[in-house]
C-alpha positions as CSV (number, residue, x, y, z in Angstrom):
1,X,31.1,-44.7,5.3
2,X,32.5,-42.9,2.5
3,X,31.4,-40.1,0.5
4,X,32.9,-39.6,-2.9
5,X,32.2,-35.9,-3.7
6,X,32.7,-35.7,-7.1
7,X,32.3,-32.6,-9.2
8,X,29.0,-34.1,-10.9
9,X,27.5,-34.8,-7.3
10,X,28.2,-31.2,-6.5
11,X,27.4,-29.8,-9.3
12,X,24.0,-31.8,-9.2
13,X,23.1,-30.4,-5.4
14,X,23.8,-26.8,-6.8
15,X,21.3,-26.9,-9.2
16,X,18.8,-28.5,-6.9
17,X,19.4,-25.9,-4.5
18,X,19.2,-23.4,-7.4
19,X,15.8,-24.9,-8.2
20,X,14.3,-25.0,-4.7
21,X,15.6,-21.0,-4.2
22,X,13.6,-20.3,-7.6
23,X,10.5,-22.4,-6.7
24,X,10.2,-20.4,-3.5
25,X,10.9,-17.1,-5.2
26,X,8.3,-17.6,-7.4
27,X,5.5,-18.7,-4.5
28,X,6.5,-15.8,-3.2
29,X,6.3,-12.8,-5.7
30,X,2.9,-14.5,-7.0
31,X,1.6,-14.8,-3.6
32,X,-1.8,-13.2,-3.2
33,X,-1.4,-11.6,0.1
34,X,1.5,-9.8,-1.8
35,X,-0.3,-7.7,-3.8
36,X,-0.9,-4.9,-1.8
37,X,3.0,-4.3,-1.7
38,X,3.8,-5.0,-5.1
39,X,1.4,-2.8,-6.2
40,X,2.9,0.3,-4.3
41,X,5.7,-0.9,-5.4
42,X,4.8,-0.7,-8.9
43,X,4.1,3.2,-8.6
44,X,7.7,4.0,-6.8
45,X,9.0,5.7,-10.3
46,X,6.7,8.1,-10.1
47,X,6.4,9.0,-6.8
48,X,8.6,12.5,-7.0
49,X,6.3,13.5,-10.1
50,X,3.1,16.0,-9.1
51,X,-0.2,14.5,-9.4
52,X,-1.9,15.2,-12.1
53,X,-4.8,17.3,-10.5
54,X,-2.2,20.0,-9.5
55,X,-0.9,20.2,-12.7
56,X,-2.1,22.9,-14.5
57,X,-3.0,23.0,-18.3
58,X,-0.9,25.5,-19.9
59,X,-2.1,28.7,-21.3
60,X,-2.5,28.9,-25.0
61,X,-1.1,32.5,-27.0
62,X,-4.1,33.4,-29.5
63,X,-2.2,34.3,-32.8
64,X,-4.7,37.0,-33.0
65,X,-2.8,40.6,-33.6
């Protein structure tokens, strides 16, 4: 038996191996029992910023002499 691996052969089983790896990527991020994470995830940028209930509004000057 013999296997001619030409560079169209290989380059074929790349992109189906491409395709499969970006298939299963995309079950996964879109996966309902996901959620939960990625919406954690979704508030990471803003985790070292204070919540806004601590924040407190600034004072205002009265232009008043």
């Amino acid at each position: 038996m013999d296997i001619d691996l030409s560079a169209g052969l290989i380059r074929g089983l790349g992109t189906v191996v491409v395709f499969v790896a970006f298939v299963g990527l995309t079950l996964w991020v879109f996966s309902r029992k996901r959620t939960p994470e990625f919406a954690e995830a979704r508030l990471l940028p803003f985790a070292d910023e204070p919540r806004p209930e601590t924040i407190s509004a600034p004072e205002t000057r009265s232009t008043r002499p």
